[in-house]
ZAMARTOR-705750 format. One record per residue: residue number from 1; chain; x, y, z of N, C-alpha, C in turn. Coordinates in Angstrom, 1 decimal. Layout:
<sites>
+-----+--------+--------+--------+--------+--------+---------+--------+--------+--------+--------+
| num | chaine |  neast | nnorth |    nup | caeast | canorth |   caup |  ceast | cnorth |    cup |
+-----+--------+--------+--------+--------+--------+---------+--------+--------+--------+--------+
| NUM |      A |      X |      Y |      Z |      X |       Y |      Z |      X |      Y |      Z |
...
+-----+--------+--------+--------+--------+--------+---------+--------+--------+--------+--------+
</sites>
This chain:
<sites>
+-----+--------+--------+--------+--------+--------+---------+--------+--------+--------+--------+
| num | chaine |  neast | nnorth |    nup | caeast | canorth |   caup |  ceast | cnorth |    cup |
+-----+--------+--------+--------+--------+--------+---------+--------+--------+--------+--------+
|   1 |      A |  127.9 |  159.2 |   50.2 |  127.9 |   160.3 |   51.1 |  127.3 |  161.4 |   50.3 |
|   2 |      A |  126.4 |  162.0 |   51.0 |  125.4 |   163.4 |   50.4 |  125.8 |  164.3 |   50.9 |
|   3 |      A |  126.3 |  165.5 |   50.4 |  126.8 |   166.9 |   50.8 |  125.6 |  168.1 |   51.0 |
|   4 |      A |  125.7 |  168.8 |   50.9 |  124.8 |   169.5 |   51.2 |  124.6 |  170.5 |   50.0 |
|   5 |      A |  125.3 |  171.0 |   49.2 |  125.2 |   172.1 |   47.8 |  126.3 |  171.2 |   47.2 |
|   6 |      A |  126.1 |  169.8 |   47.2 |  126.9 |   169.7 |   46.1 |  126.2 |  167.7 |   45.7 |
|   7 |      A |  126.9 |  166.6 |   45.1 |  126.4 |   166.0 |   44.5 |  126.3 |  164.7 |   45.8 |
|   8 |      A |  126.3 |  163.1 |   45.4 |  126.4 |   162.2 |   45.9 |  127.6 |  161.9 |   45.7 |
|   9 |      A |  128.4 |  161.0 |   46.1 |  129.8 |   161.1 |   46.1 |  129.9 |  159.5 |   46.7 |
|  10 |      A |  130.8 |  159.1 |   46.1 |  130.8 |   157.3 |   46.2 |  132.4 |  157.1 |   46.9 |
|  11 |      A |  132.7 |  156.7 |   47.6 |  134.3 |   156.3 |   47.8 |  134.1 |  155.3 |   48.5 |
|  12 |      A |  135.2 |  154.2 |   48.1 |  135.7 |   153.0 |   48.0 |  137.1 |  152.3 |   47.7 |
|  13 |      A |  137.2 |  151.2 |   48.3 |  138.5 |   150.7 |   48.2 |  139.8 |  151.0 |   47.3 |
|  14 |      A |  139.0 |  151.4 |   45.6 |  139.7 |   151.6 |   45.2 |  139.7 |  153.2 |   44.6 |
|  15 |      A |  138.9 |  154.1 |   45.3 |  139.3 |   155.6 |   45.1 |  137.9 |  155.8 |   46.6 |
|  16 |      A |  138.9 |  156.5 |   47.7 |  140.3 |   156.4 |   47.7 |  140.9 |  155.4 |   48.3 |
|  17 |      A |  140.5 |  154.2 |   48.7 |  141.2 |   153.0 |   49.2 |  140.4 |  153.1 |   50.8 |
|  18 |      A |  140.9 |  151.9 |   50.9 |  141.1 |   151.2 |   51.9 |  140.7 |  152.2 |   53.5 |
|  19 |      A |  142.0 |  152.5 |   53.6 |  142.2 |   152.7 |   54.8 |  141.7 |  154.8 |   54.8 |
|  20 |      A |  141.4 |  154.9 |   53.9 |  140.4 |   156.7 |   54.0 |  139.3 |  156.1 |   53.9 |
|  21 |      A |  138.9 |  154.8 |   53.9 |  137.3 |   154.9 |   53.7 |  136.9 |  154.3 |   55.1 |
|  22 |      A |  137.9 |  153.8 |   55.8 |  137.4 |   153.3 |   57.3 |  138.0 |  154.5 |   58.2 |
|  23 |      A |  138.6 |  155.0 |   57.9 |  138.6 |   156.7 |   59.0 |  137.7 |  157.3 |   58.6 |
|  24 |      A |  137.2 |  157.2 |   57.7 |  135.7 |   158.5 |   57.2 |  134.9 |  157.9 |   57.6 |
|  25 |      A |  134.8 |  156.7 |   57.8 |  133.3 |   156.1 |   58.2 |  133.4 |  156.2 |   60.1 |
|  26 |      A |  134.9 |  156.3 |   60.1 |  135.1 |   156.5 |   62.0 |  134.8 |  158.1 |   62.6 |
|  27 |      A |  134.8 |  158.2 |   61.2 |  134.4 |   159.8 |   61.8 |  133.3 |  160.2 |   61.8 |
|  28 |      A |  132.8 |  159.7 |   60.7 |  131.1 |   159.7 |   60.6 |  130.3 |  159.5 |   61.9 |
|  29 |      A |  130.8 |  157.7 |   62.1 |  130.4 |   157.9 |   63.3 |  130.4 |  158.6 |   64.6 |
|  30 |      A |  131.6 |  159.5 |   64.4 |  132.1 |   159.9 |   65.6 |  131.2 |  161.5 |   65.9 |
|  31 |      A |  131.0 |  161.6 |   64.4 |  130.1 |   163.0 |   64.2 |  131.1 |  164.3 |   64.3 |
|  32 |      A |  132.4 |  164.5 |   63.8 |  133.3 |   165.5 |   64.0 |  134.8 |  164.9 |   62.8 |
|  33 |      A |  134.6 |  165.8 |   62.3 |  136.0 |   166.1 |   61.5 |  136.3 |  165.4 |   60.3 |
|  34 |      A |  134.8 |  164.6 |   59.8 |  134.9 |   164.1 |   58.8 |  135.2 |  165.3 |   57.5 |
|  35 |      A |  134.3 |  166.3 |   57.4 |  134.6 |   166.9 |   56.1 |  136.2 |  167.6 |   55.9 |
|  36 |      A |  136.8 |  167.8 |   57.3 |  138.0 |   168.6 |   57.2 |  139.0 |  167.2 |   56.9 |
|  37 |      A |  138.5 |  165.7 |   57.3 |  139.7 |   164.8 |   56.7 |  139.6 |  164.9 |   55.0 |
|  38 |      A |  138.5 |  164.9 |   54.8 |  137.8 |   164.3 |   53.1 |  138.9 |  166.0 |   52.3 |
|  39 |      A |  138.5 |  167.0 |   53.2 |  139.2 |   167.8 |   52.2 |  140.9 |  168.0 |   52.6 |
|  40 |      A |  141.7 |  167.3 |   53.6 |  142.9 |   167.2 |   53.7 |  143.3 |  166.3 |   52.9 |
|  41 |      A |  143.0 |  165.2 |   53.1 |  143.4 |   163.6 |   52.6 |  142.6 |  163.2 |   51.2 |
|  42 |      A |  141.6 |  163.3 |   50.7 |  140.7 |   162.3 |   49.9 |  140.1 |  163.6 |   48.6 |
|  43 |      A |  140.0 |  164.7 |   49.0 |  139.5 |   165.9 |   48.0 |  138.8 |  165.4 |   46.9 |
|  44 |      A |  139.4 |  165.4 |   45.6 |  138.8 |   164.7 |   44.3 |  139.1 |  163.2 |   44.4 |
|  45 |      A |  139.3 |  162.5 |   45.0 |  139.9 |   161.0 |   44.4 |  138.3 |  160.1 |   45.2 |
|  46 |      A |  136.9 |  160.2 |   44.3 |  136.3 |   159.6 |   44.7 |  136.0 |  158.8 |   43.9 |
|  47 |      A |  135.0 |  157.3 |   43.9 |  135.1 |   156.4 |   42.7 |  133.8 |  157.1 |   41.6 |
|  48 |      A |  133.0 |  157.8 |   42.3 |  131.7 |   158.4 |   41.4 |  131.2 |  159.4 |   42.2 |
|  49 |      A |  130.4 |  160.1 |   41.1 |  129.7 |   161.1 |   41.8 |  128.4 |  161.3 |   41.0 |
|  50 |      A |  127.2 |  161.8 |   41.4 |  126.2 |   161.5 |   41.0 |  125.2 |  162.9 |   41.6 |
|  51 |      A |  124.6 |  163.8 |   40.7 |  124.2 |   165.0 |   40.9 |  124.6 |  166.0 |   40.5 |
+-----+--------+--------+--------+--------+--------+---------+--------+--------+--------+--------+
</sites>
C-alpha cells in the first residue's frame, strides 16, 4: 500500500494478521474507509515499510 506523504507500507498475515488484511483489501475495493480503518485498528503494526 502507497500513501501519499508518506512511505510503502507492507501488511500481512502476520502484522497485522489475517483478518485486518482482508477488510482492508474489502475496503480498498469498496473505495471508502480504508484509511480511517488502518488508523483505528492496524496504525503501526505493519510487517515493512519502505521509503
Amino acid at each position: 500500500m502507497c500513501f501519499r506523504h508518506g512511505g510503502i507500507y507492507r501488511y500481512d498475515d502476520r502484522h497485522p494478521g489475517a483478518v485486518h488484511v482482508m477488510e482492508m483489501q474489502r475496503l480498498a475495493e469498496a473505495g471508502d474507509g480504508l484509511n480511517t480503518y488502518i488508523n483505528q485498528h492496524v496504525r503501526g503494526d505493519f510487517a515493512a515499510r519502505r521509503g
